[in-house]
C-alpha positions, 0 to 999 in steps of 0.5 A: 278429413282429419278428425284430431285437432290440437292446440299448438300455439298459445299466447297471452298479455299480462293481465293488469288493472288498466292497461294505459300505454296499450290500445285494445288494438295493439293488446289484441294484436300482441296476443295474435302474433304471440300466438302464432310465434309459438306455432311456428307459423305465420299468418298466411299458414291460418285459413280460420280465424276465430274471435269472442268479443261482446259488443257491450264489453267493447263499447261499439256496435259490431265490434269485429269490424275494428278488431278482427285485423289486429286479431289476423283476420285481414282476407280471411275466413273470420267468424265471431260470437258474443260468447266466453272464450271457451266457445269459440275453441268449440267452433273453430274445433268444429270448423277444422273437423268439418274438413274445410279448414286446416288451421285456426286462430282464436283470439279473445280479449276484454278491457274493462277498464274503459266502461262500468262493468256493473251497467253493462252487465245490469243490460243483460237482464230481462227489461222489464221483470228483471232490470228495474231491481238494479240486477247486475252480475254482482247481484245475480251470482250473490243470489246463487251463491245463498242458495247453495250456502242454503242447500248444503250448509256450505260456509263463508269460510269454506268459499273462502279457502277458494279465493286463498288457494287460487291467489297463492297460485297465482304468485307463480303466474307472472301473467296473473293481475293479483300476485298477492297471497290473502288469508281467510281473514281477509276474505271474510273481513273484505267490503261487502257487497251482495250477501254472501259475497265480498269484494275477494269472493269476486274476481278482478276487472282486468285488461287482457288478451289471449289467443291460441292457434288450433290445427287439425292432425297433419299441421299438428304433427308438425308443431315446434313445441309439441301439441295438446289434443282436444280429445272431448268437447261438450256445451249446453245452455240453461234457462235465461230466467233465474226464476224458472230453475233451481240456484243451488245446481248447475245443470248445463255444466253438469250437461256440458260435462258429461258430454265432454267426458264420454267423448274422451273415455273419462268416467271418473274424473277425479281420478283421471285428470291430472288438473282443472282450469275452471271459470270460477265465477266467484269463490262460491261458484268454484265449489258448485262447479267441483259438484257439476263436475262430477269431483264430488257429490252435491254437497261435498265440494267443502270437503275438497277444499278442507282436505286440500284435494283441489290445490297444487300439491292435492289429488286433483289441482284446480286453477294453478294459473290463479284461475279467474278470481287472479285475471279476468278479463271477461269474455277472454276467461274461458279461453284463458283457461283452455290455453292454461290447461294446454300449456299444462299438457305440453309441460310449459306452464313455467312456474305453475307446472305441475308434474306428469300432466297427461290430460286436463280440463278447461271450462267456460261460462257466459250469462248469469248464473251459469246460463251457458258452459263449455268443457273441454278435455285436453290430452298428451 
């Protein structure tokens, strides 16, 4: 049984508002077949397909039964979860680690723009504590967000050089679906929606697809364009009622980490990645994960963004893709990310390259404020 797996292969669509001439079907079959293209494989070579897909986001009971085909699962070992992206990296780790697979294709997606994002998510909430206040995902993070302001006398303007720096990333990203640089100005004077936040402090509804071929060491050793390593892996879930713990923090982040990190020898973080591709929920949320993360101490994030430590040219770079607040097509953000940080490793992220990466983080999150995240460290 090899016990080393490494992403080979990566492909994603372009991120776009409304992806009106492409079914779900073909988006998702595009990334697919892209995925294994890069691989230097073909479909036969994968015993293990891998999918995210929430039945909510996709508007049919059971989705896989329409999208595992297009997503290469036609008589294979196809397994699905309800969860962001970066979970199912973690399961098809797992399955390749238990020795009975040697190949895996994970495949995410979301079309958001065929349903009401703000009601689907309202469903996620508690029926009868919390979804007769008109929850939504909006409503949830703003909360959060206003208690960590609260806490530790974070600024509007601070959360609002996120959005600046993960926009002006994402001009070099071709892929991204807002390529247009914003100022602090407009951030502060965009709609309000939920105190603190505004319509920039908040991600995009995005159309799109990802997929990523993982192998275990043999298949990986053969790959055409180099591989990354999936040195550290690490998740956990927090509390499902926002009323039962602190807003301010983020412990199954803090959690999923921490396991990540000692599994891949890293103790210092800041000093020892060399980039971050990281789910920021929202501009706020970008701040709260640096502290989670172990960049910094609760109540310094504002200082990374101030001192630019956190941009292309800074100690440590965070979402030089744009990040979430750029693209985001839901369910498939987290594995957007472990994509974006493999191509990072493998020197083959194109115009948002950064120099001398050697080992890289990707993070994932699913449920409201944080409930569930996933971390995974990723090594030349």
């Amino acid at each position: 049984m090899d016990d080393k797996v490494a992403v080979i292969g990566v492909s994603q669509t372009k991120y776009e508002a409304a992806k009106r001439k492409q079914d779900l079907y073909e988006m998702i079959f595009e990334a697919a077949s892209g995925a294994l293209n890069d691989a230097g494989i073909k479909i036969g070579d994968v015993d293990s397909v891998v999918l995210a897909a929430h039945d909510l986001i996709d508007g049919r009971s059971i989705t896989s039964m329409l999208t595992a085909t297009p997503a290469g699962a036609y008589r294979k070992d196809e397994i699905r979860l309800g969860e962001d992206g970066a979970f199912a990296v973690a399961l098809a780790w797992l399955r390749l680690l238990s020795g009975e697979f040697n190949a895996s294709l994970v495949v995410s997606w979301s079309k958001l723009s065929e349903g009401d994002f703000d009601v689907i998510t309202s469903l996620n909430f508690d029926p009868m504590f919390y979804r007769p206040f008109g929850f939504n995902y909006v409503i949830a993070h703003a909360l959060q967000a206003a208690s960590y302001m609260s806490r530790y006398g974070l600024t509007e303007a601070q959360a609002a050089r996120i959005v600046v720096k993960n926009r002006a990333h994402a001009v070099n990203n071709p892929l991204a679906h807002l390529q247009q640089a914003v100022t602090v100005d407009d951030v502060l004077r965009s709609r309000l929606l939920a105190w603190p936040l505004k319509e920039l402090d908040l991600p995009p509804k995005s159309d799109g697809a990802c997929a990523i071929v993982l192998a275990t060491e043999e298949r990986a050793k053969r790959a055409r364009d180099g591989c990354a390593w999936i040195k550290g892996v690490g998740w956990a879930n927090d509390t499902y009622y926002l009323g039962d713990k602190e807003l301010w923090e983020l412990p199954s982040l803090a959690l999923a980490a921490k396991r990540a990190y000692r599994m891949a020898g890293i103790e210092n973080p800041l000093e020892q990645l060399d980039v971050a591709e990281i789910y920021d929920i929202s501009s706020f949320h970008e701040l709260m994960e640096y502290e989670a993360l172990g960049f910094c101490k609760p109540g310094e994030s504002g200082r990374l963004v101030d001192q630019g430590i956190t941009s292309m040219k800074g100690q440590l770079p965070v979402n030089p893709s744009g990040g979430a607040l750029s693209s985001h097509p839901y369910t498939a953000v987290g594995l957007i990310r472990v994509a974006e940080a493999a191509l990072q490793v493998m020197g083959r992220a194109e115009g948002h390259q950064l120099p001398g990466v050697t080992t890289a983080l990707a993070h994932g999150a699913s449920g409201m404020c944080c409930q569930s995240s996933c971390v995974v460290i990723l090594s030349k």
